[in-house]
N, C-alpha and C positions, 0 to 999 in steps of 0.2 A: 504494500500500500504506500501510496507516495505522500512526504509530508505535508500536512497543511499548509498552505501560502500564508504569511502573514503571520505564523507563530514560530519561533523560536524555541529550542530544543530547551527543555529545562532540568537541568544537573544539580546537585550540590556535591561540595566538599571531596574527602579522598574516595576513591574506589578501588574495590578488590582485585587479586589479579586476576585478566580475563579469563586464563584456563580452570581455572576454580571456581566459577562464581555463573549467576541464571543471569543472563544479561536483557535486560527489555528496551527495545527500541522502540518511541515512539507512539507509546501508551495513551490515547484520547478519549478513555470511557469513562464516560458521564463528566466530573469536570476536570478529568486529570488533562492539564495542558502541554500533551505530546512530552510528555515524561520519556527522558533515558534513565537508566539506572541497572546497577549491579549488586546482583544479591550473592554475598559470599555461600557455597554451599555446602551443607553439610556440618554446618554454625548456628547457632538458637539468634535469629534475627527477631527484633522486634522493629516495629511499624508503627509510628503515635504521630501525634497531631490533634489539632482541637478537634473537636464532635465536628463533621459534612467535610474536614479537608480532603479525603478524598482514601483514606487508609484503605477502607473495604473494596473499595475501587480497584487498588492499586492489587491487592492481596487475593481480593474474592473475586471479581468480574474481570479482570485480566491475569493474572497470574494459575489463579484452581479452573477458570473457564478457558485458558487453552492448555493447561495440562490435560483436562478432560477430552478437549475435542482430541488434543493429536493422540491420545487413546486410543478414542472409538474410531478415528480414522487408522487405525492399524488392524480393525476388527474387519470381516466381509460384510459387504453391504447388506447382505441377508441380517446378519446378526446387528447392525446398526440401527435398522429401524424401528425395534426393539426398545432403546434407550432412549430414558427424555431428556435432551440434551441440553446444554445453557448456548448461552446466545455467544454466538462468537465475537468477542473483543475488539473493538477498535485499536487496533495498534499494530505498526510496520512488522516488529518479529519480535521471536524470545527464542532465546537459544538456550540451549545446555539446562532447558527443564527437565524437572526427574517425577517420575511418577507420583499424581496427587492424589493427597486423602483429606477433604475439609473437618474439620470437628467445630460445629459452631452454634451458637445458641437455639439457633430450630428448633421446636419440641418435636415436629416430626409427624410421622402418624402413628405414634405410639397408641396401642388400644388401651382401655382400663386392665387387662391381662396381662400389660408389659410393668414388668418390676425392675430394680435394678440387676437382679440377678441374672434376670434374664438377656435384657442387653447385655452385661458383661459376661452371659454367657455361662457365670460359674454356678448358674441353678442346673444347667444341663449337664456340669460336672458331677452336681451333686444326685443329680438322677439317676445318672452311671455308676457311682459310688454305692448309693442305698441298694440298687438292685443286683448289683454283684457281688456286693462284702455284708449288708445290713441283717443284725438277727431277726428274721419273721416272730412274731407274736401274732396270736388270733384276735381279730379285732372286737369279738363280743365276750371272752374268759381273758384274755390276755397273757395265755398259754401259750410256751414256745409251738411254733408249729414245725411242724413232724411230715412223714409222707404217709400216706395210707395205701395199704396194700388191697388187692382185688377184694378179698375176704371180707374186709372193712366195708368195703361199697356195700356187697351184698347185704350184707346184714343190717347198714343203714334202711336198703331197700324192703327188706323183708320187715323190718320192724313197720310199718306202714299198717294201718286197717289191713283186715279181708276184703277183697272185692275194689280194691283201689285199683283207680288205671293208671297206668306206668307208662309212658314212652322212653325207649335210649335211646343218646342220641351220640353221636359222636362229631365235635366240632372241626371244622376242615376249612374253614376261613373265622379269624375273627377282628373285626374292627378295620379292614384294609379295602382298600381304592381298587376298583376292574370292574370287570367284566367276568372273571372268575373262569370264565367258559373252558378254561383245563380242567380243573376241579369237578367239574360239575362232569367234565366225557369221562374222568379217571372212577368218579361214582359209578356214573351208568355202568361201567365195563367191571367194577367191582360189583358187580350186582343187584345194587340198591334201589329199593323203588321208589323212595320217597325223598325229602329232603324237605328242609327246614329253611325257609330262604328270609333273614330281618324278621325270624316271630313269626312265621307263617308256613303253614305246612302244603306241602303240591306234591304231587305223582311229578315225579324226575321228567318226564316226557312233555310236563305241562309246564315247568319252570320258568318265568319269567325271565325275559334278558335285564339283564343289570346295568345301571347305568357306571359307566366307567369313572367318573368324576367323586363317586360316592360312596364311603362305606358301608361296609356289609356284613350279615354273620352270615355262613353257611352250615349246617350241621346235617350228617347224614341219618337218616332214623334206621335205626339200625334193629330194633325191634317193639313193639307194642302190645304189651299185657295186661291182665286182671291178674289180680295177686288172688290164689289158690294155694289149696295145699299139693304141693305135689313140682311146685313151681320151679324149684333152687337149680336144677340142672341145667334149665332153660334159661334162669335168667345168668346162672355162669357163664354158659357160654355167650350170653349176649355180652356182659359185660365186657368179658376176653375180647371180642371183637371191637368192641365200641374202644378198648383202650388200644388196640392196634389201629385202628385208623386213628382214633382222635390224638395220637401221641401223647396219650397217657394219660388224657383228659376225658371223664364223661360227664355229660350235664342231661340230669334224668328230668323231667316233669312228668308230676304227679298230679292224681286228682282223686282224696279224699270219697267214700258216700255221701259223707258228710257235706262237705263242698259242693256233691255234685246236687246233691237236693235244693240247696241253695243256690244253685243258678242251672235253676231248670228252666228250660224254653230260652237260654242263650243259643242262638245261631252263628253257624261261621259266618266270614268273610268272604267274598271278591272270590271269579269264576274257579272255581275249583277248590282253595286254598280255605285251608282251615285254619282258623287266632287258637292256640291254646294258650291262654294270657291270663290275668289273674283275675280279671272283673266274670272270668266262667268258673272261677273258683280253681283254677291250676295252678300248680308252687313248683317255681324251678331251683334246681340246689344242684350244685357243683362238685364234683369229687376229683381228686387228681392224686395221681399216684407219687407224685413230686412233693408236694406242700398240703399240709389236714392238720386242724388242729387234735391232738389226741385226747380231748376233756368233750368238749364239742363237736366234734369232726367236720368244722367249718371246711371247708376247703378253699383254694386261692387258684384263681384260674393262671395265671402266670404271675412270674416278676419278674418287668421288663424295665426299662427307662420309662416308658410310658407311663408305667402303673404309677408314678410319682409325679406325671407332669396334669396341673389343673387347667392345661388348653386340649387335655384329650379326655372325650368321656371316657377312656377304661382309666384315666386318673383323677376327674374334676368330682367330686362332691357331688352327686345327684339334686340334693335341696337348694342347691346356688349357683351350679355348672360352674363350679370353679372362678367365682367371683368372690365370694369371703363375705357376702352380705347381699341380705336379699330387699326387695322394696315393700316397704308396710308399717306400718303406724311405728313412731318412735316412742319409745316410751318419756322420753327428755322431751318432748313434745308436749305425749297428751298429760304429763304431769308435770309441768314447768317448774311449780310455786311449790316445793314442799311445805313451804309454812303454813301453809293453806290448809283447811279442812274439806271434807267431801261436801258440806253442807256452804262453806266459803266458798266453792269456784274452785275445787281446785283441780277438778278436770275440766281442761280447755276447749275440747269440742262440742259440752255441752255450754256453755256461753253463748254461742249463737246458732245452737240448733233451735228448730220447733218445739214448742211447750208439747205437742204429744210425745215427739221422740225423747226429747230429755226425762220426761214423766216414766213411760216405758222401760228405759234405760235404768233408771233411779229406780223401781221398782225392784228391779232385779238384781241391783247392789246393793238394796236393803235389804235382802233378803240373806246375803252372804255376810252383809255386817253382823246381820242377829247369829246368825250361827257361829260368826270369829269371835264373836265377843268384842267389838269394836264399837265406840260412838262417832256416829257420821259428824260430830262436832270438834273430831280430836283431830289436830295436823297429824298431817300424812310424814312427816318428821321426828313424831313421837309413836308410829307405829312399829310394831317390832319388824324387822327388813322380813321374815318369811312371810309375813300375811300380807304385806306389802306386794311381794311377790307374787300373791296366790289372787291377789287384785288384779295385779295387772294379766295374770298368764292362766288364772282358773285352778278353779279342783273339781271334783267330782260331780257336786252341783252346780256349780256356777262356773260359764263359758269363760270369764274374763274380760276385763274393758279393751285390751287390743280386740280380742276374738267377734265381742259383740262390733266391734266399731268395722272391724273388716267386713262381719256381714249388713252391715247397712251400705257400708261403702259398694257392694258389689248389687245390693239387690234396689241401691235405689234409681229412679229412672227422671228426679230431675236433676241438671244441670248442675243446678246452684248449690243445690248439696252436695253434689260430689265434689266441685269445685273447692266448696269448703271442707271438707274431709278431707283434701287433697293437701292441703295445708299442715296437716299433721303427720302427712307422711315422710318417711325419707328413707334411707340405707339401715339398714341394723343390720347389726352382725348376725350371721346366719347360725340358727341354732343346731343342725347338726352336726357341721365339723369346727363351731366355735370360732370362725374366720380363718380356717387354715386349708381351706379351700381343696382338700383333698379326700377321697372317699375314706372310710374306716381302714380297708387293708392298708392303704400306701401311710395313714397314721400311725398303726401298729408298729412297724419298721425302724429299729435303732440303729444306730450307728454312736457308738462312741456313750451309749446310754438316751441321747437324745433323736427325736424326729427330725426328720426333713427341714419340718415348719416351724419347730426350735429353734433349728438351729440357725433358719433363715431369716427370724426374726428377732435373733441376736444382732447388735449393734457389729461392725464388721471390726472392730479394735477388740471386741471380745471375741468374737468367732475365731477371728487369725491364730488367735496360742491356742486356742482350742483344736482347729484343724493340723495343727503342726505338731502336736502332741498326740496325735490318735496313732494307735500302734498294733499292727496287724501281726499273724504268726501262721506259720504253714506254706496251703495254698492258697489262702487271701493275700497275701505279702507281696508274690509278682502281680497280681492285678489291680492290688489298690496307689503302688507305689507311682504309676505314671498319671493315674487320676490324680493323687493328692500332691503331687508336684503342679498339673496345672492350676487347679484350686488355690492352693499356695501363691501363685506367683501374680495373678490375679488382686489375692484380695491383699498380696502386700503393695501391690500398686494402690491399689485404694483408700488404703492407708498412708502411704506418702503422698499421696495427691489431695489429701487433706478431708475426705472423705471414709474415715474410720466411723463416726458418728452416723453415718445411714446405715439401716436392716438391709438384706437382698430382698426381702418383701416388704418395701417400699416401693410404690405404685409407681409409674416413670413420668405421667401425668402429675406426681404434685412437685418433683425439682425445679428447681429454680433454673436460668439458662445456664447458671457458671457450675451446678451441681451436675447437670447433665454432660456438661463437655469432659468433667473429670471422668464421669463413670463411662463416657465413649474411650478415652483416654488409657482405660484400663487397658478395653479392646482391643488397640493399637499395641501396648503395648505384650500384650497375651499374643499378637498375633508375627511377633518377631521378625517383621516385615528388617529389611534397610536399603539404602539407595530411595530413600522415599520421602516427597517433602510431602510433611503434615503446616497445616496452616490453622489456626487454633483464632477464636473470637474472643478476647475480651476473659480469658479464664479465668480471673483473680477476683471476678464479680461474686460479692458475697462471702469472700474468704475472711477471715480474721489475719491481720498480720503473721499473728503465730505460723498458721497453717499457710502463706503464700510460699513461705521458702521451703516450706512440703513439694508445693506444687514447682516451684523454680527445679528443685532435686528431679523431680519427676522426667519435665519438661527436659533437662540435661541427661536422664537415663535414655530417652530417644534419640537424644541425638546423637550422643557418644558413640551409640551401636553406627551407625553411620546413617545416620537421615539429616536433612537439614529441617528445624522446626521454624516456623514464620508466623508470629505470633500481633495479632495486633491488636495492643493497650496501651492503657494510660500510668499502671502501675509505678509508682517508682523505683520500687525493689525488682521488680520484673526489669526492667528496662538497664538497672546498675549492671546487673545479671548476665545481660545479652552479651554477645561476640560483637554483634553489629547494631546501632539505631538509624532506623530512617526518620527521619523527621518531614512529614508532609504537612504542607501550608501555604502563603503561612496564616491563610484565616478560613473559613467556612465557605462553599457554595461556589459561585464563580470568585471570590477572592481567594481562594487555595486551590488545590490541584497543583502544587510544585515542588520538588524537594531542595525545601531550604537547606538543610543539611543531612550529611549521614556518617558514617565512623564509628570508629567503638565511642562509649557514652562519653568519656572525657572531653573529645574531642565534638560532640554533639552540645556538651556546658560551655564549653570555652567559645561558640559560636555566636557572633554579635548581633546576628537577624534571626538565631531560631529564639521561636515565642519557649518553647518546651526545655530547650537550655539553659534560658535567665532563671528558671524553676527550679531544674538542676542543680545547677552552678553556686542558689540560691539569692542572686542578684533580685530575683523578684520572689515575691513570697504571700500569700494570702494573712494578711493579719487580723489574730481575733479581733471581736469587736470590744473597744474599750468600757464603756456599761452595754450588762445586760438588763431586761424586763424582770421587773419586780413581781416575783409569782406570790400568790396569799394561799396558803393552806383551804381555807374556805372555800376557794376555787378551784376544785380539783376533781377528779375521779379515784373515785380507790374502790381498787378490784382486791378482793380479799381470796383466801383461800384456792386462788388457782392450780391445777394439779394435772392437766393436759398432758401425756408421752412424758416427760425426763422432768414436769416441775412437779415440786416436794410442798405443797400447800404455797406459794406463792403469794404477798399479802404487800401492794404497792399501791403509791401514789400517782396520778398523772397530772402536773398542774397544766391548768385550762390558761389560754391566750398566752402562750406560748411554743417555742421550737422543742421538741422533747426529741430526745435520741436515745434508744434502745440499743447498745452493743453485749459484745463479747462475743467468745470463742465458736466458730463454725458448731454447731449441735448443741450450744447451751440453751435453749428453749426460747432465744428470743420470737421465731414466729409462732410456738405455742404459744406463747402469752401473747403476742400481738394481734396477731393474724386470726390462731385460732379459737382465741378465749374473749379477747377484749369489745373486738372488732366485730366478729356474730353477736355479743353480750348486748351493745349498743345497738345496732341494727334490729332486734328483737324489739328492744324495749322503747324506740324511738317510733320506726316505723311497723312494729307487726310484724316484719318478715320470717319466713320458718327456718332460719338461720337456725345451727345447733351450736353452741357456743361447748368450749371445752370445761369441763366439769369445774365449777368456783362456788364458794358459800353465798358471796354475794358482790353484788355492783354498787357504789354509791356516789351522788350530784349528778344523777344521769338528766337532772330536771333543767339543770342549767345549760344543756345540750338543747337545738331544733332540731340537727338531723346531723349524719353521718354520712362522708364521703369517702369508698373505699379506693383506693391506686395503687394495684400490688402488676406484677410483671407478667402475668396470662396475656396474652395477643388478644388486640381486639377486636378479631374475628370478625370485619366489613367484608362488602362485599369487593372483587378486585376494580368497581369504579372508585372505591371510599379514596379522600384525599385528604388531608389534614385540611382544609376547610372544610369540605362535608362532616367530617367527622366532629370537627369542633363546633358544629351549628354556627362560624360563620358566613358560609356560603349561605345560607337562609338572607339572613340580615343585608349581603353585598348583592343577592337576587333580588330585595325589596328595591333595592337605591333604584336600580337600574330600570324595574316598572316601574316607579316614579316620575322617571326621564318624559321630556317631554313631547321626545316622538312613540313612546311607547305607551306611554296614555291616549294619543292621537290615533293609535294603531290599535288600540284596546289589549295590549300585552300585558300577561298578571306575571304573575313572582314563577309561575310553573313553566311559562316560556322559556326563561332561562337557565330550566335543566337539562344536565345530558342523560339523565336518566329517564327520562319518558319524552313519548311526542309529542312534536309542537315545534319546539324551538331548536331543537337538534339536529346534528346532520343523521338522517335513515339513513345514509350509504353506507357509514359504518360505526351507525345505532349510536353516535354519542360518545365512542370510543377514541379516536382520533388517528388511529391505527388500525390495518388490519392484517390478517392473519393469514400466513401462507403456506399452508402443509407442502413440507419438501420430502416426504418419505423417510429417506435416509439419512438427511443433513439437516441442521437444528431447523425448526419454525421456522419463517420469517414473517417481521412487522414490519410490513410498511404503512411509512403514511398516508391517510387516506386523501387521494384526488381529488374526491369532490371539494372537500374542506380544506383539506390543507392543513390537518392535524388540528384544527381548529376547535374540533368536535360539533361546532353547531353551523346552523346553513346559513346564507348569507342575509335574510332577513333579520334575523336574531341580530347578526354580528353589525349589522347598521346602525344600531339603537348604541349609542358612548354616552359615556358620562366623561367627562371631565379632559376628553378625546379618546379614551382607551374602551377599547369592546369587553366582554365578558370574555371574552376567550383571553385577551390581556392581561386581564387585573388575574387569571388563575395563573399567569407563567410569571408574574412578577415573585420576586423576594418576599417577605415580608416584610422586612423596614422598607422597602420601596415602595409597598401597597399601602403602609402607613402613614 
C-alpha cells in the first residue's frame, strides 16, 4: 500500500535491531498517523498512552489483525471460509510477525456452565483424575463399591414378586452421536429381535433411523419374562448373555403386580414401539459386573470423565442439569424482614396479593402454626430455625409457603399475578446435589478424601498444597502422575498471576475483565506454546499492588520460554518491568496516533515530549487535594453484620456526600461487600427491586438516600447501531434542536426524522448504517461505504435541515469538545 500524500512517517526515539524485532510500516488504522515502529521480539513490550491514543490500535487492529490474516492465509481456501476473520489493517507491511494469541478483556461467549476450571481446563484434569484413580463409594449407603458377580444379578432379580415382568436388556450404545446403523446390523446378525432405541422398545426390522447429530441409548432385549418358579436357569442364561454383549453391563426393567395394577389401561407409544417408563409403573436398575455396591447392590453404569462432567447428562444433576441452582421462589425473598411477624407482613407476596388468596393462604398456615406451637404474632427471628424450616419447605401436613406459592404461580391465569409472583422468584440452590451440580454417583467419588466439587470449590491457594500433596501407590502411580503434573502446573500459574483467591467453580460470567485475562493466561501458559506473540489488554485491572508483581513474574515466565509478550497498560510497575515502552500520543482521538517515544523505560522518563514520562521520571505528579469534605457520622450508611463468600460479620460505615474508596488485597471481599451486599441492600429498599443482597443483620440512613445508581464493568449490551450519544440519551436532546430548525418545522420534521434507526429520515440503501456489507467467502467481510449516502447514514432531505451550518450527520462525526 503506498503512503499517504501529505503525512509524514511518524517514529520516536531508539529502535531495536532490525533482525530481532516485528517491524511495522506504515500503520493508519483508525487514528494511528502512518506509524513506523519496531517491536523488539521475544521481550515483554509494553504499549501506554492516555485513554483513544491509539494503543489498541497499534496492538489489537494492526498488529493481532495481520498476525491472524497471514495465518489463515497459509490455510486452503476450503478451510478459510470457515473462520471469522478481523478486518485487514490499514498499513504498508509488518515483517518478522510471529504467530498471535490475543488475551483481552472480552467476556466472550462464555455460557452460565463455563467456570474457571473449565476455561483453564484443569476441571477436565480433574475429571480424568477422579475417574481413573478416585475411590467409588455408593451414593445412597456410602459403601465402598465393589463389582458384582452374575450370581449377584440373579438373585437381585429373583428377589422381585411372583409374577413380575422382567425384561434384559443388554446396553450397546450409551449416551453417543450416529446413526449407530453398525450396531444395530451387528444385533440383527447376532440374532436379536428387539431393541431398545432412547426408552423405546421396536422389533429390530422396525427400528427407527437415528438422527446423527444426537444422542442415543441403544440396548439389545435380550430376553422377556414373568418370574415363576422354575425360572433361575432361564434367567442364567439370559443374564450370561446380556453381560457378553453389554460388556459387563445389564440394565433389567421390571414391573411389579403391584405397579402393574396401578397403571392399568396405560398404552404404548408411536407405530410399533413400546415406552416401558415409569409413569406405566416400570423400575429400571442397573447391574455391572465392574462397580455394585455390596450393602445395597447399587450398581454404576461406568466411570468415565464424563461421569464427572455437569455439561453431560451421564454427569449433570438430573434436578438442575448441571446448573447448581434451579428457578423458584427464594426464600431471602418471600421472607425479607425477619423481624417481622406472620401477623406483621412478614411474608412478602402476601402484601399485594388478593384478600381471597392471602385469606386462603393464611388459612393454611394457621393451621400449621397451631400444631408447631407457634404464635402468628412472634418474629420469625425468634422462631427456632427447624420450624422455621418446616414453614418454609412443609411437613406432612402442611405443603409449605414456597410449595403453596409455586402452585398458585403455575395455576394462575392472570397476568398481573404472575407478574407479581415473578418478583419473588430467583436462582436457589438446587436441593438435590446442594449446588455441586453433579448427579449422586460422580459425588460419591474421592480423591485424596474429598469430591470433585470440594475440591473445586476450594479457593485455588488452598487446592495447590492440597493437589501437590496427594500421593498414589501401585498401579494408580503411573496414571495419576502425568494428570497431577498438568493440574499442578496450571493452578501454580494461577497462583502467580494473582489469582489464588478464585474456586475452579466460579462461574466465568461473574470475572471481572482483568480476572479473566489471568485465568486465559493460565491456558497459554499450560499450553507451552513459544515462538509466539501473546498481546494481553490492560491485565493489572483490579489487581492489588501486592499481586501485580504476581502477575509481572507470570507475564516474564512466557516470555522467557521464548515468546515475545505485548502488553498494553497504564500500570506503572508493569511498564518499570518491561524490556521495551512504546509511548503513543501524545493526546487522544485525532490528537494522538504517534509514537512520541519508545526505549527501555529510563529512557521513555528522561523524554521531554512524552506526556507518560514527566509521570515516570516524576517531573509531573497528581497531587492530593489539600482539604478534604467534612463527613458527619449522622450522614452515613452503616451496613452491619455482612457475611457474603470470605466476610466474617462485616459491621461499617459509609459516609454520604462524599468520595469513599473500598481497597485491598485481590479476594479480600471488597465486591462482596460492595457489589454484592450493599448495592442489592439499597436497590431493595429504595426502589422494590428483587435484588438478593448478600446475607447482613441490617442496613441503616437508607432514608437519607432517593435512589441508587449502579456502574460496575458488564458490557452494555446495545445494539451494534448504539453510539455513545445514543446510549447516553444525548442524541435525543441534539434530534430535538434540529426539528426545531426552521426548515424542519417548514417541512413538518419531528425528532424521529433524524434517526438512523427507523424510516423516514435515513438512508434505506443501507438502513441507516452508513456502511455496507460484503460477503467475500474466503477473505474477511468487507464495508464499504455506502453510495447513496456517503457514509452519511441518512438521505439527503434529512441532511439539508443544519443548524448552526452543520447537518446531523456532522454534529455525530465531531469530537466532543468540538460538538460542545
Amino acid at each position: 500500500m503506498a503512503t499517504a500524500p501529505n503525512e509524514a512517517r511518524t517514529t520516536g526515539g531508539a529502535t531495536p535491531a532490525a533482525d530481532a524485532a516485528i517491524q511495522i510500516r506504515g500503520a493508519r488504522t483508525h487514528n494511528l498517523k502512518n506509524v513506523d515502529v519496531d517491536l523488539p521480539r521475544n521481550k515483554l513490550v509494553v504499549i501506554t498512552g492516555v485513554s483513544g491514543s491509539g494503543k489498541s490500535s497499534l496492538a489489537f487492529d494492526t498488529l493481532l489483525a495481520e498476525g491472524q490474516r497471514q495465518y489463515v492465509d497459509s490455510l486452503s481456501v476450503y478451510a478459510r471460509q470457515f473462520f471469522d476473520q478481523m478486518q485487514r489493517p490499514d498499513v504498508d507491511a509488518v515483517r518478522g510477525l510471529q504467530p498471535s494469541i490475543a488475551i483481552d478483556q472480552s467476556q466472550g461467549s462464555h455460557s452460565p456452565r463455563s467456570t474457571v476450571g473449565t476455561v483453564t481446563e484443569v476441571y477436565d484434569y480433574l475429571r480424568l483424575l477422579y475417574a481413573r484413580v478416585g475411590d467409588l463409594a455408593c451414593a445412597a449407603c456410602g459403601a465402598a463399591i465393589s463389582q458384582q458377580s452374575p450370581g449377584e444379578i440373579e438373585q437381585a432379580i429373583l428377589a422381585l414378586p411372583l409374577e413380575s415382568r422382567v425384561m434384559i436388556l443388554a446396553p450397546l450404545v450409551r449416551g453417543r452421536k450416529g446413526k449407530h446403523a453398525e450396531v444395530l446390523a451387528q444385533a440383527r446378525k447376532a440374532g436379536f429381535v428387539r431393541v431398545r432405541v432412547d426408552g423405546l422398545t421396536y422389533p429390530i426390522d422396525d427400528a427407527p433411523e437415528l438422527a446423527p447429530r444426537k444422542t442415543h441409548d441403544l440396548e439389545a432385549v435380550i430376553d422377556r419374562v414373568v418370574l415363576r418358579e422354575g425360572i433361575e436357569s432361564r434367567l442364567s442364561e439370559s443374564i450370561r448373555l446380556a453381560l457378553k454383549h453389554g460388556d459387563g453391563v445389564v440394565q433389567v426393567v421390571s414391573q411389579t403386580p403391584e405397579a402393574k395394577a396401578k397403571a392399568a389401561g396405560a398404552a404404548g407409544r408411536g407405530g410399533g414401539a413400546t415406552a416401558y417408563n415409569a409413569d406405566a409403573g416400570w423400575a429400571e436398575r442397573l447391574f455391572n459386573t465392574r462397580y455394585a455396591c455390596p450393602d445395597c447392590k447399587t450398581g454404576v453404569a461406568e466411570v468415565e470423565p464424563r461421569t464427572f462432567s455437569f455439561n453431560s447428562p451421564y454427569g449433570a444433576c438430573p434436578g438442575c442439569d448441571g446448573l447448581g441452582y434451579c428457578e423458584g421462589f427464594d426464600p431471602e425473598l418471600v421472607l425479607p424482614d425477619r423481624s417481622l411477624s406472620i401477623d406483621g407482613g412478614a411474608v412478602a407476596p402476601w402484601r399485594t396479593a388478593t384478600t381471597a388468596s392471602a385469606k386462603g393462604q393464611r388459612s393454611e398456615v394457621d393451621a400449621f402454626l397451631s400444631r408447631a406451637g407457634v404464635a402468628a404474632d412472634r418474629p420469625l427471628a425468634d422462631w427456632p430455625p427447624a420450624k422455621l424450616q418446616r414453614l418454609l419447605t412443609g411437613d406432612d401436613g402442611f405443603a409449605g409457603l414456597l410449595l403453596m406459592l409455586e402452585a398458585e404461580h403455575a395455576e394462575t391465569k392472570r397476568a398481573a399475578t404472575r407478574e407479581r409472583l415473578e418478583t419473588f422468584r430467583g436462582r436457589v440452590t438446587c436441593a438435590d446435589c446442594g449446588g455441586a451440580r453433579l448427579r449422586p454417583e460422580a459425588r460419591a467419588c474421592r480423591v485424596g478424601g474429598l469430591t470433585i466439587s470440594e475440591l473445586a470449590a476450594m479457593p485455588i491457594a488452598e487446592a495447590l498444597p492440597l493437589v501437590a500433596g496427594l500421593e498414589f501407590s501401585g498401579d494408580r502411580l503411573p496414571v495419576a502422575q502425568p494428570i497431577l503434573r498438568e493440574i499442578n502446573r496450571r493452578l501454580e500459574f494461577l497462583q502467580l498471576a494473582g489469582a489464588g483467591y478464585l474456586s475452579l467453580d466460579r462461574p466465568a460470567d461473574t470475572l471481572s475483565g482483568g480476572e479473566l485475562q489471568r485465568v486465559r493466561l493460565a491456558t497459554g501458559i499450560g499450553s507451552g506454546l513459544v515462538g509466539v506473540m501473546y498481546v494481553l489488554d490492560e491485565p493489572s485491572i483490579g489487581l492489588h499492588p501486592r499481586d501485580t508483581d504476581r502477575l509481572i513474574r507470570s507475564m516474564r515466565d512466557l516470555q522467557r520460554r521464548g515468546n515475545t509478550v505485548i502488553v498494553v497498560e497504564h500500570d506503572e510497575a508493569v511498564m518499570r518491568a518491561a524490556d521495551w515502552v512504546i509511548d503513543v500520543g501524545p493526546g487522544a482521538g485525532s490528537r494522538g496516533g504517534r509514537i512520541v517515544a519508545q526505549g527501555p523505560c529510563e529512557e521513555v522518563a528522561s523524554h521531554p515530549d512524552s506526556l507518560t514520562g514527566g509521570y515516570l521520571s516524576g517531573a509531573r505528579r497528581i497531587d492530593p487535594p489539600g482539604t478534604r469534605r467534612r463527613t458527619a457520622k449522622s450522614r452515613s450508611l452503616r451496613l452491619e453484620g455482612a457475611t457474603l463468600n470470605n466476610l466474617r460479620g462485616v459491621s461499617v460505615d459509609f459516609p454520604l456526600g462524599a468520595l469513599v474508596c473500598v481497597t485491598g488485597v485481590s479476594g479480600s471481599g471488597k465486591s462482596s461487600l460492595v457489589a454484592g451486599t450493599l448495592a442489592p441492600a439499597l436497590s431493595r429498599r429504595l426502589a422494590g427491586a428483587a435484588a438478593k443482597p448478600g446475607p447482613h443483620r441490617g442496613l441503616q440512613g437508607v432514608a437519607q438516600l432517593d435512589r441508587v445508581v449502579r456502574v460496575d464493568q458488564s458490557p452494555i449490551g446495545r445494539s451494534p447501531r448504539s453510539n455513545a450519544a445514543t446510549y447516553t440519551g444525548l442524541f435525543d436532546e441534539v434530534r430535538k434542536v434540529f426539528a426545531k430548525t426552521k426548515l424542519a418545522r417548514a417541512r413538518g420534521y419531528k425528532a424521529g426524522r433524524f434517526s438512523f434507526n427507523v424510516k423516514g429520515g435515513r438512508c434505506e440503501a443501507c438502513q441507516g448504517q452508513g456502511d455496507r456489507k460484503i460477503e467475500m467467502n474466503f477473505l474477511p467481510d468487507l464495508f464499504v461505504p455506502c453510495d447513496a449516502c456517503g457514509a452519511k447514514r441518512f438521505n439527503r432531505q434529512t441532511l439539508a435541515v443544519r443548524f448552526k451550518g452543520k447537518s446531523i450527520a456532522d454534529v455525530l462525526e465531531m469530537p466532543v469538545d468540538e460538538a460542545r
